[in-house]
N, C-alpha and C positions, 0 to 999 in steps of 0.2 A: 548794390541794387537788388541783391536775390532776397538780403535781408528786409528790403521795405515791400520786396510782394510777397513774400511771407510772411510780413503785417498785414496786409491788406488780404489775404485769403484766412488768416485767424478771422480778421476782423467780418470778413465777409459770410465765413459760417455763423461765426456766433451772432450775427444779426439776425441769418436764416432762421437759428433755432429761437432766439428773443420773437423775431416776428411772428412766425410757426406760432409759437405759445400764445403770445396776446391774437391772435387769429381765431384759436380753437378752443381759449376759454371761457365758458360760458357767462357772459360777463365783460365786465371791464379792471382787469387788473391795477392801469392805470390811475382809473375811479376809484378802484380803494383805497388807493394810495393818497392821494392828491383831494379827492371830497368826502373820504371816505365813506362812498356809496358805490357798490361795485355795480349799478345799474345807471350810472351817470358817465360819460365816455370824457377825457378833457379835452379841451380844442386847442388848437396852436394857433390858429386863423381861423378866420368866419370861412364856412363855405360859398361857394360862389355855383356855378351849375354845377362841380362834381366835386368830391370831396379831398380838402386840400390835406387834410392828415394822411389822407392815403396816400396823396401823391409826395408829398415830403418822405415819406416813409418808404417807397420805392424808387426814389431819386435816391436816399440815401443806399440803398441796397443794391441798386442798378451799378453807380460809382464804385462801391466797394468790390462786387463781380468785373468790372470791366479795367481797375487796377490789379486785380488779382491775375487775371485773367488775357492782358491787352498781350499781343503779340506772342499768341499760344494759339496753337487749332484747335483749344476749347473753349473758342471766343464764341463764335455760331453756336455752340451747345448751350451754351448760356443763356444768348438770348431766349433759344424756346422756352429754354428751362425759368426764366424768368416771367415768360408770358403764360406758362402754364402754371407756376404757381399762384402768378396773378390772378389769375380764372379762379382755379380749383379753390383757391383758399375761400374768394369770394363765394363761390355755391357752396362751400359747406355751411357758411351761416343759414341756409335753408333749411338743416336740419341742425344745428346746434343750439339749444336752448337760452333762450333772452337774447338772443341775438338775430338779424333781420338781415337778407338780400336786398344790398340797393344798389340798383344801375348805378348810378353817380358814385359808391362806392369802387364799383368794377370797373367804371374808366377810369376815375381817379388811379388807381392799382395800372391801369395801361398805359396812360397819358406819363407816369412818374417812370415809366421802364423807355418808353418810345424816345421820351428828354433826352434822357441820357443817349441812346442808345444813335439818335441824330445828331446830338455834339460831336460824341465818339466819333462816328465816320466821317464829320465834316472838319474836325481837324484833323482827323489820320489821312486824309484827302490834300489838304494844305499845310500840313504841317511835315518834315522825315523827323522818323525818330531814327 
């Protein structure tokens, strides 16, 4: 068991910093890759009121912190820590170049942290581990 949460905390940094980077580059890294146009962003899904890349992408990060992390007293650190990066990353596009603040971005980023973060409790609730 120590060895699959010490997969999942590899795993859960190196998202942090994968994320981190496609957050802060000015740009779309992904675009270059995929249309090679680093001012074109790719989509997984259509957005709907808030933006589903975002929320995929903090679902996937939420899960990988809350495997790392489950049945540790650095479970509640987490959470902030994940609702403050959620924020923070989103306002820095305000001053980062070719890149834009949008609401629907910043709930998308809360909405994919909140997911998980209500499963998590609602089976640790009904479920013994």
């Amino acid at each position: 068991m120590n060895k699959l949460k010490n997969f999942f905390k590899i795993g859960f940094y190196s998202a942090n910093i994968i994320l981190i980077t496609l957050y802060l580059f000015p740009g779309s890294i992904l675009g270059c890759f995929v249309y090679e146009d680093c001012y074109k962003q790719p989509q997984i899904t259509r957005d709907f009121i808030i933006s589903t890349n975002h929320v995929y992408a903090f679902i996937l990060l939420t899960c990988l912190g809350v495997f790392s992390f489950h049945n540790t007293k650095k479970i509640n650190f987490l959470y902030v820590y994940l609702f403050l990066l959620s924020t923070i990353l989103e306002l820095l596009h305000i001053i980062i170049p070719n890149r834009g603040f949008e609401i629907g971005d910043l709930f998308g980023n809360i909405v994919g942290v909140i997911l998980v973060i209500f499963i998590y409790k609602t089976v640790i609730r009904y479920v013994k581990t």
